[in-house]
C-alpha positions in Angstrom: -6.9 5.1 21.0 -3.8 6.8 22.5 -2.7 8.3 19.2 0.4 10.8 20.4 1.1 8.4 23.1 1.9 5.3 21.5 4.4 5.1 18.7 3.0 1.6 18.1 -0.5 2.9 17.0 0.5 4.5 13.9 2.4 1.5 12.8 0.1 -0.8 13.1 -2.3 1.5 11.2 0.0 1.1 8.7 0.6 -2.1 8.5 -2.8 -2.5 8.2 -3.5 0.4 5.3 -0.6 -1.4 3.5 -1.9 -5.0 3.8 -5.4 -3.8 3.2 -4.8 -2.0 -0.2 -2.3 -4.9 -1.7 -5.6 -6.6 -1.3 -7.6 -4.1 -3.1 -5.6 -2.7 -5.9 -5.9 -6.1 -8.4 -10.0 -5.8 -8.0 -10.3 -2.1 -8.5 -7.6 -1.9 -11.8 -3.1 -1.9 -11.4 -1.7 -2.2 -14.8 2.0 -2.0 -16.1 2.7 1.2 -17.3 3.8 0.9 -20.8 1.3 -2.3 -22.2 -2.3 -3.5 -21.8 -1.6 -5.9 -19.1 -4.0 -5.9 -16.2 -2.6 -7.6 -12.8 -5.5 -9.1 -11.5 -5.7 -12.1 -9.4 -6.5 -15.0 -10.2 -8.9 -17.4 -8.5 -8.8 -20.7 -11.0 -5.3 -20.5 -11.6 -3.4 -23.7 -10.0 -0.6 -23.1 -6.8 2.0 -23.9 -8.9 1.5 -20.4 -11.2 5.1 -18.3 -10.7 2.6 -15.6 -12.5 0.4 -15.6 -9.2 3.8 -15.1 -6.8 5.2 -12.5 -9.3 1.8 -10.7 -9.3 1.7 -10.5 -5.7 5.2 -9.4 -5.4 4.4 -6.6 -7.5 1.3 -5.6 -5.5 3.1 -5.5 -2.3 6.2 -3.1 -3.9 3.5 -0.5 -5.6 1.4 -0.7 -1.6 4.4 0.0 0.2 6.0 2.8 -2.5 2.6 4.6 -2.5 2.5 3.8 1.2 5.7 6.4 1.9 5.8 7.9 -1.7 3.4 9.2 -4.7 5.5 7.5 -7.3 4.7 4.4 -9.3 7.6 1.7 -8.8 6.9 0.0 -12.4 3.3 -0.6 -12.1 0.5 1.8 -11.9 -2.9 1.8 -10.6 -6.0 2.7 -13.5 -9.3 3.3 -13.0 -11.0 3.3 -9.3 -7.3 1.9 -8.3 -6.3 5.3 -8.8 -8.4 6.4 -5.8 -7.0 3.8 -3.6 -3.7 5.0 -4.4 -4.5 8.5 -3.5 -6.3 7.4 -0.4 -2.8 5.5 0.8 -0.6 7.9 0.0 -2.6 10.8 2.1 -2.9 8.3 5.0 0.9 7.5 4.5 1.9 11.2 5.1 -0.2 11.7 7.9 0.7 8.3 9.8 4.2 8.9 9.1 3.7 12.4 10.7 2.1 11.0 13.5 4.7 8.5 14.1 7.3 11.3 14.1 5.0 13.4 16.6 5.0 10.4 18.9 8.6 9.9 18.7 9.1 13.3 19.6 6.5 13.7 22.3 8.3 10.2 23.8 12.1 12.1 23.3 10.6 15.0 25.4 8.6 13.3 28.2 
């Protein structure tokens, strides 16, 4: 898999954890923090919504903050999101990690 040889690998993981849990925090419960507002998406919704694009903007801003942080950027995952968010942010350290350790490993070769 060449992890350690390849800084690529790691960021492509990334990428991937990133992209893949945008996709899954609206199904499993994201909410804004101080209201009853659930983000979920919305399959019957026309393409001209500006509710759907704002949605998904928001999505991809809590991904990538849990991605590199623990913190909540404005919205906030509940129920099994919260385990998704968890899940991210331990895969975030230890990618990021890894990326560093391949950086390094390059630096030294």
């Amino acid at each position: 898999m060449k992890y350690g040889e390849e800084p690529t690998q790691p960021l492509r993981m990334a990428g991937a954890i990133i992209i893949g849990s945008a996709l899954l925090y609206p199904f499993f419960g994201v909410a804004q923090p101080d209201s009853q507002y659930l983000i979920q998406y919305c399959l019957s919704c026309g393409p001209s919504s500006n509710n759907i694009l704002q949605n998904a903007i928001s999505i991809a801003h809590l991904s990538i903050t849990r991605f590199f942080t623990p913190t909540n950027p404005g919205i906030e995952p509940t129920s099994w999101g919260v385990l998704i968010g968890l899940i991210e942010s331990i895969s975030g350290a230890l990618l990021i990690a890894m990326f560093v350790f391949t950086l390094g490993r390059r630096a030294t070769e």
